[in-house]
mmCIF file of the C-alpha atoms, coordinates in Angstrom:
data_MODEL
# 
_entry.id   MODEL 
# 
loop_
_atom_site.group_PDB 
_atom_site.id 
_atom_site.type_symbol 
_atom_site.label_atom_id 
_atom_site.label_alt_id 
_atom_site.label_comp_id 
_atom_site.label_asym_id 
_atom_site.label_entity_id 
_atom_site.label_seq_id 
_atom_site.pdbx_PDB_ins_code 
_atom_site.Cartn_x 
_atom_site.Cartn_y 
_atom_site.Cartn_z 
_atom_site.occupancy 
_atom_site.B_iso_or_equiv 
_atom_site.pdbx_formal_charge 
_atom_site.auth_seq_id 
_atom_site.auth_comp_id 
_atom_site.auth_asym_id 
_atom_site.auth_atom_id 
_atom_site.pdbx_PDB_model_num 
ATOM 1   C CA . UNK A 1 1   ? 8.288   -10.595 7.195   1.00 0.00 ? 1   UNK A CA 1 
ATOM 2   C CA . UNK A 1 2   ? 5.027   -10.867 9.194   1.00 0.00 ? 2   UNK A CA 1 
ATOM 3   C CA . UNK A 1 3   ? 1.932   -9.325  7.501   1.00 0.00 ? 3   UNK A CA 1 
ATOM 4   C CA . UNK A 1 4   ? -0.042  -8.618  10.220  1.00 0.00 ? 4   UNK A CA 1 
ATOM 5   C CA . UNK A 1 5   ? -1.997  -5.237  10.974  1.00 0.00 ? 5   UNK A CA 1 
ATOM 6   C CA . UNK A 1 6   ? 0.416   -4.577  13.567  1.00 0.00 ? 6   UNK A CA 1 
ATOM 7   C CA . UNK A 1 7   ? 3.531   -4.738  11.641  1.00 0.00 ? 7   UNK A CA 1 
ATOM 8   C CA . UNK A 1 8   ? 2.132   -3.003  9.036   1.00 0.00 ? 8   UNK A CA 1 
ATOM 9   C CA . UNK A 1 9   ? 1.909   -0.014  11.072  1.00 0.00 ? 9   UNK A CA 1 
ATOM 10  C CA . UNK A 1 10  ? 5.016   -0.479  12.302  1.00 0.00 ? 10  UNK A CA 1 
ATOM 11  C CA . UNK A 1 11  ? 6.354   -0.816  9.093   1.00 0.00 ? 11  UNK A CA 1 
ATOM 12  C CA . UNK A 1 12  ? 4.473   2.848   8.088   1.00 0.00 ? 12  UNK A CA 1 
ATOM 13  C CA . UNK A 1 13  ? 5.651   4.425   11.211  1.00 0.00 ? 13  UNK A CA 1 
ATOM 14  C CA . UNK A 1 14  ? 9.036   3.760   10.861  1.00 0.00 ? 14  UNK A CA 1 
ATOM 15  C CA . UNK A 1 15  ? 11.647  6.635   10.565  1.00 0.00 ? 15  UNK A CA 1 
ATOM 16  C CA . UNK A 1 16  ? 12.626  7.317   6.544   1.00 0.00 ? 16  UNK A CA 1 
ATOM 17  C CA . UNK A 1 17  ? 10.891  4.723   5.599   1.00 0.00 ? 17  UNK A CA 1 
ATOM 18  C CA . UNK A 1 18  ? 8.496   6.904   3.040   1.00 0.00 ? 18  UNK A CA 1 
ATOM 19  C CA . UNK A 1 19  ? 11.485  9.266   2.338   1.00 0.00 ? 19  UNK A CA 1 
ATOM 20  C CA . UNK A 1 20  ? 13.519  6.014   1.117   1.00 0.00 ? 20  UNK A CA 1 
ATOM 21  C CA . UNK A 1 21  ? 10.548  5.216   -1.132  1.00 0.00 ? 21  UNK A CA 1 
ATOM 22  C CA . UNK A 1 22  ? 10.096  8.604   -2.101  1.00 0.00 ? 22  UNK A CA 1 
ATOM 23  C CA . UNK A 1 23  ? 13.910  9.336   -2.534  1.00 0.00 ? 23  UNK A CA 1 
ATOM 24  C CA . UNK A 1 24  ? 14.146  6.255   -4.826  1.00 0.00 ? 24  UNK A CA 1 
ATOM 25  C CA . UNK A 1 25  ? 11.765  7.790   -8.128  1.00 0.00 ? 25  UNK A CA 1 
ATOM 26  C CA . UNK A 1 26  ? 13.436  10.424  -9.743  1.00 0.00 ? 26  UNK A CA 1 
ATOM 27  C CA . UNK A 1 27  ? 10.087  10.859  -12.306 1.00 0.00 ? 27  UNK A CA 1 
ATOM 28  C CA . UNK A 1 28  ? 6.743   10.410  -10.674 1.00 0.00 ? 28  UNK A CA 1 
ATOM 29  C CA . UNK A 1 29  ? 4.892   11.127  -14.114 1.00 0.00 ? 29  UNK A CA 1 
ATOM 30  C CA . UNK A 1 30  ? 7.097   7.969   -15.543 1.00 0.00 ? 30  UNK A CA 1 
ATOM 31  C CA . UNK A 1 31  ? 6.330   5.807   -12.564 1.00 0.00 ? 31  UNK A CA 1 
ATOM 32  C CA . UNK A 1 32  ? 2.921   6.388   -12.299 1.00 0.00 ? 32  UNK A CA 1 
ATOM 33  C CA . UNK A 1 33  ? 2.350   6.107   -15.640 1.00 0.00 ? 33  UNK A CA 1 
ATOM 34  C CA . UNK A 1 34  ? 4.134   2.998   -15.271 1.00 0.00 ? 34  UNK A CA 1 
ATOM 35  C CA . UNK A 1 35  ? 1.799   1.298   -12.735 1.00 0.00 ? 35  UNK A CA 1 
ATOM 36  C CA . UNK A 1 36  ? -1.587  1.979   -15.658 1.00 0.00 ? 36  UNK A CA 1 
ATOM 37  C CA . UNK A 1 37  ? 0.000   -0.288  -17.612 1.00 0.00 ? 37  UNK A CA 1 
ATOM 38  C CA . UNK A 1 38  ? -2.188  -3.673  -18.340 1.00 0.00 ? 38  UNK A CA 1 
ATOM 39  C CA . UNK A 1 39  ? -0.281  -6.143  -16.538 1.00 0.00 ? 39  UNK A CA 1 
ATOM 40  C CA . UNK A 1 40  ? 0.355   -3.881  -12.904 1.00 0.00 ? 40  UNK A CA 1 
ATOM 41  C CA . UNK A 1 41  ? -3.276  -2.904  -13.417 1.00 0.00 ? 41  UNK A CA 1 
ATOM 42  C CA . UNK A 1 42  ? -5.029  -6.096  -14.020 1.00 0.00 ? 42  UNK A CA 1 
ATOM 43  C CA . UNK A 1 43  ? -2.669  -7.294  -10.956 1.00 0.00 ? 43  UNK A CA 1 
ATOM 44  C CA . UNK A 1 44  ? -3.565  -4.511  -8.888  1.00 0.00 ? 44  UNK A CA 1 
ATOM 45  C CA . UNK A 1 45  ? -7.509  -4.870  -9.775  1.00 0.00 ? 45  UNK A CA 1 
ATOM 46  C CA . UNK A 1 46  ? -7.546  -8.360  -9.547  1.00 0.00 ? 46  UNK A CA 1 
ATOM 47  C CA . UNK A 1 47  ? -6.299  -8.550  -6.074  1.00 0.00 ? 47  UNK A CA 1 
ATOM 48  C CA . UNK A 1 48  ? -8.549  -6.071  -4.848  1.00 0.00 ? 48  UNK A CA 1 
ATOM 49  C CA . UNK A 1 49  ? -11.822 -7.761  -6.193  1.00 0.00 ? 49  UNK A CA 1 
ATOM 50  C CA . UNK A 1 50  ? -10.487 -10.950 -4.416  1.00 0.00 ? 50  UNK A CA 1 
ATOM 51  C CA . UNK A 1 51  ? -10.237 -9.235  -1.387  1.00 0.00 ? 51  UNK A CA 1 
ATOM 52  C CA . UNK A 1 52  ? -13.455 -7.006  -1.590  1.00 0.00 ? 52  UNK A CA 1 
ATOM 53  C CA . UNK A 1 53  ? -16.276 -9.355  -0.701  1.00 0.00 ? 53  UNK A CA 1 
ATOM 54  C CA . UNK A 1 54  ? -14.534 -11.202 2.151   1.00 0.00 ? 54  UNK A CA 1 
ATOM 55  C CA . UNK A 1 55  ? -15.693 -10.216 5.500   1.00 0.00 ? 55  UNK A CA 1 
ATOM 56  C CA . UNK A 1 56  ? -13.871 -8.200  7.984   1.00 0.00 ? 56  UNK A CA 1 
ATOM 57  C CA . UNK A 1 57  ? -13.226 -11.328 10.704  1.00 0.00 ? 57  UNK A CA 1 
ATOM 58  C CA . UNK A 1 58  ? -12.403 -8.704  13.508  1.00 0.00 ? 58  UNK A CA 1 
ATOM 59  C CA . UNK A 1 59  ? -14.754 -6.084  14.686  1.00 0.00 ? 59  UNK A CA 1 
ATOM 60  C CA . UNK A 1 60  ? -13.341 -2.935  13.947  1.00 0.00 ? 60  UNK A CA 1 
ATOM 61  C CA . UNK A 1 61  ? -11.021 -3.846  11.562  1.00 0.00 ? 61  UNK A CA 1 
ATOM 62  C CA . UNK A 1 62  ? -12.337 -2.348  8.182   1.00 0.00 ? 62  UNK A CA 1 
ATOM 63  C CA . UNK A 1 63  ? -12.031 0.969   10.510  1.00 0.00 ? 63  UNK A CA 1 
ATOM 64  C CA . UNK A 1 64  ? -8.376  0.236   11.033  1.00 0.00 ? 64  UNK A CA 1 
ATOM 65  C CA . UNK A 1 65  ? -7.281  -0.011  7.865   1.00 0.00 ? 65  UNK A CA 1 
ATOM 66  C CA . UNK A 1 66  ? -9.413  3.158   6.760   1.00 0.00 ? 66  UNK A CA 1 
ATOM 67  C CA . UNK A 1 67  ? -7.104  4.658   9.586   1.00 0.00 ? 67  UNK A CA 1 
ATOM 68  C CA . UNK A 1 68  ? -3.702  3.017   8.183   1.00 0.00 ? 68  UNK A CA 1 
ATOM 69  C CA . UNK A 1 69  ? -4.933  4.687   4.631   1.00 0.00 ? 69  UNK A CA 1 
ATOM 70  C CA . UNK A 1 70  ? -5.233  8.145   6.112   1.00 0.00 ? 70  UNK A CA 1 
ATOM 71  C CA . UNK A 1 71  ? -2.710  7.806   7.968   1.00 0.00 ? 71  UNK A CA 1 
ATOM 72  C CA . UNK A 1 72  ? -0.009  6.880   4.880   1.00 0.00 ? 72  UNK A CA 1 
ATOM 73  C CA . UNK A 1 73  ? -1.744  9.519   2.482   1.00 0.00 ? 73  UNK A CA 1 
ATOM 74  C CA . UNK A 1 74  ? -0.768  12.139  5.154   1.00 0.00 ? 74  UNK A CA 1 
ATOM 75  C CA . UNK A 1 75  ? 2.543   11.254  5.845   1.00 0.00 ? 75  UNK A CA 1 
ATOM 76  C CA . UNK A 1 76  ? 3.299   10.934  1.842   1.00 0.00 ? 76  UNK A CA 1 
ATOM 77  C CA . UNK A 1 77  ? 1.315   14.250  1.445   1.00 0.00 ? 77  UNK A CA 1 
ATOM 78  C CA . UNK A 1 78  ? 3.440   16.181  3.607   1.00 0.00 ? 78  UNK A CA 1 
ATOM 79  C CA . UNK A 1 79  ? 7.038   14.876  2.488   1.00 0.00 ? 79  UNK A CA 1 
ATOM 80  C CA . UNK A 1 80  ? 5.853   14.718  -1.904  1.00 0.00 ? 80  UNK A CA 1 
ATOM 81  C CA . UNK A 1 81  ? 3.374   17.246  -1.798  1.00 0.00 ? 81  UNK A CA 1 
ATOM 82  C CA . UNK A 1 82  ? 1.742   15.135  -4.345  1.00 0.00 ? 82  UNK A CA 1 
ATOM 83  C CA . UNK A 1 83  ? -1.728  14.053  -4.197  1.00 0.00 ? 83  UNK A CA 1 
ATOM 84  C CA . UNK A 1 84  ? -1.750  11.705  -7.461  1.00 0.00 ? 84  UNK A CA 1 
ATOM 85  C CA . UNK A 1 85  ? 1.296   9.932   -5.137  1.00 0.00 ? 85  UNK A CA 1 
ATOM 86  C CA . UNK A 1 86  ? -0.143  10.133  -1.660  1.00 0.00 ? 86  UNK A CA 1 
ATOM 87  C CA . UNK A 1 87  ? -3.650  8.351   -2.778  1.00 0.00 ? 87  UNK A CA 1 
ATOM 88  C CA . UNK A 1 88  ? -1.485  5.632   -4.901  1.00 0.00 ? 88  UNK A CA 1 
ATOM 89  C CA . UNK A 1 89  ? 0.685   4.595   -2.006  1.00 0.00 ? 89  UNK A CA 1 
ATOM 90  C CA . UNK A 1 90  ? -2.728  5.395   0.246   1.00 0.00 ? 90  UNK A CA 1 
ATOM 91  C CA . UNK A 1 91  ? -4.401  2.332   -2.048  1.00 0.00 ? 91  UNK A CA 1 
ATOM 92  C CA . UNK A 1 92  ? -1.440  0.120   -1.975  1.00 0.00 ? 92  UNK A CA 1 
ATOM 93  C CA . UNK A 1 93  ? -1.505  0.108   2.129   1.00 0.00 ? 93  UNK A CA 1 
ATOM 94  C CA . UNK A 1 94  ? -5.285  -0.379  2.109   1.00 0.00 ? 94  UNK A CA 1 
ATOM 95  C CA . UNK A 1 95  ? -5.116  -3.216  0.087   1.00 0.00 ? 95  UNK A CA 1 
ATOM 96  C CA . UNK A 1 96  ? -1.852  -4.721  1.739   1.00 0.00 ? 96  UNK A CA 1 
ATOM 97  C CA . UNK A 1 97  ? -4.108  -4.138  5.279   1.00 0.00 ? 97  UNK A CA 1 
ATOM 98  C CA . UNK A 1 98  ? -7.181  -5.081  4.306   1.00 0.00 ? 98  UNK A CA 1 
ATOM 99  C CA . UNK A 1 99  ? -4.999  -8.474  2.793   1.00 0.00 ? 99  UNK A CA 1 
ATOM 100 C CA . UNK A 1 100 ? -4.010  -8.743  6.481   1.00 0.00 ? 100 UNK A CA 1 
ATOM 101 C CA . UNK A 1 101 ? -7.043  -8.117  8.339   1.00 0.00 ? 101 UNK A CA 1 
ATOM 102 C CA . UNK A 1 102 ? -8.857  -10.806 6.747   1.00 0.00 ? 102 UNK A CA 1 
ATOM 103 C CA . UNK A 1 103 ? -6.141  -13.093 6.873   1.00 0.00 ? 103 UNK A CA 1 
ATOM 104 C CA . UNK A 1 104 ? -6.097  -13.653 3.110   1.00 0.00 ? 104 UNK A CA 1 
ATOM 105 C CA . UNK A 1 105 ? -2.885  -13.875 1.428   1.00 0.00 ? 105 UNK A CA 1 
ATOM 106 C CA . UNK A 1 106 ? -2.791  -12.589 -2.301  1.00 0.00 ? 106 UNK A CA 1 
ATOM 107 C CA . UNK A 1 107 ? 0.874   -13.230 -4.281  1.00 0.00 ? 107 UNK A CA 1 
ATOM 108 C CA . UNK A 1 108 ? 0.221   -9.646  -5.468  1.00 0.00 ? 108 UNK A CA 1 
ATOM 109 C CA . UNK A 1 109 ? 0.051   -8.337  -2.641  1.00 0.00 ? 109 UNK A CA 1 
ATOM 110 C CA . UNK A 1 110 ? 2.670   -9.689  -0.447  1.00 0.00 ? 110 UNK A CA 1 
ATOM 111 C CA . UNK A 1 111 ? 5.220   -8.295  -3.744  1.00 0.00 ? 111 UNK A CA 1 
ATOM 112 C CA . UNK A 1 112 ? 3.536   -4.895  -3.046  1.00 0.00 ? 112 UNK A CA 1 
ATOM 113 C CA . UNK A 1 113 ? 4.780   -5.135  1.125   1.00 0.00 ? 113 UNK A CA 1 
ATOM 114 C CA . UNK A 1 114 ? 7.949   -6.912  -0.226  1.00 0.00 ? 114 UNK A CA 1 
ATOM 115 C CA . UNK A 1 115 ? 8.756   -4.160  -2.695  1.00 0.00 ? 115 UNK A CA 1 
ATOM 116 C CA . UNK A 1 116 ? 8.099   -0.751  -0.347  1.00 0.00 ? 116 UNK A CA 1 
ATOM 117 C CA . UNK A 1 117 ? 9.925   -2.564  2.400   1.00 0.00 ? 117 UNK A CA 1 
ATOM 118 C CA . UNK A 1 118 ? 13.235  -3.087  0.344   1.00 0.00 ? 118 UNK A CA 1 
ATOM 119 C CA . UNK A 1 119 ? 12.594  0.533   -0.209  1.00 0.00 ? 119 UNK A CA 1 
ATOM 120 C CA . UNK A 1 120 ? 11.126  0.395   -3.929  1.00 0.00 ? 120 UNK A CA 1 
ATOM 121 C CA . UNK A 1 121 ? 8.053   1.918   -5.346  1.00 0.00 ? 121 UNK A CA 1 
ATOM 122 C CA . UNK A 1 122 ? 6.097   -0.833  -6.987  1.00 0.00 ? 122 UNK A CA 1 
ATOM 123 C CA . UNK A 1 123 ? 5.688   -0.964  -10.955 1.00 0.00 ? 123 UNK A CA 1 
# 
């Protein structure tokens, strides 16, 4: 599975792909609740202060992943009608594109991609 920008938004773009995901969680309270726990959130934390003060090596392309964020919190806004759920999955594909943009692979992060593609919310 390539991580590239591009097939991340092909990824997001795909038809049923965030109805699989959302489909899959029968209690969102229970599996966000879930992801607070220490391990996930150290994980989670940790991977996005590794990625934070690397530079952006493309022009543009901290302004495409802000546009792959809004992008995912709409679509997962309109089919949950959950904003808790939208802005979780929103952070997840932020940090899984900004891992791609600057070409910096974090283990964490590619088991994020690797979970929401098999069609899994990540816990």
């Amino acid at each position: 599975m390539s991580n590239s920008l591009d097939s991340i938004k092909q990824i997001v773009s795909g038809d049923g792909f965030f109805e699989a995901i959302l489909n899959g969680v029968s209690d969102w309270n229970n599996a966000l609740d879930e992801r607070d726990e220490l391990e996930f959130d150290e994980a989670w934390v940790s991977a996005f202060e590794e990625l934070k003060d690397l530079d952006y090596p493309a022009c543009g392309g901290e302004v495409i992943v802000s546009e792959l964020r809004e992008l995912v919190f709409k679509k997962v806004f309109f089919l949950a009608s959950n904003s808790e759920v939208a802005g979780c999955i929103s952070d997840d594909f932020g940090l899984i594109a900004e891992s791609a943009s600057k070409s910096h692979n974090v283990d964490f992060i590619s088991k994020l991609l690797t979970s929401y593609v098999s069609g899994c919310f990540p816990r």
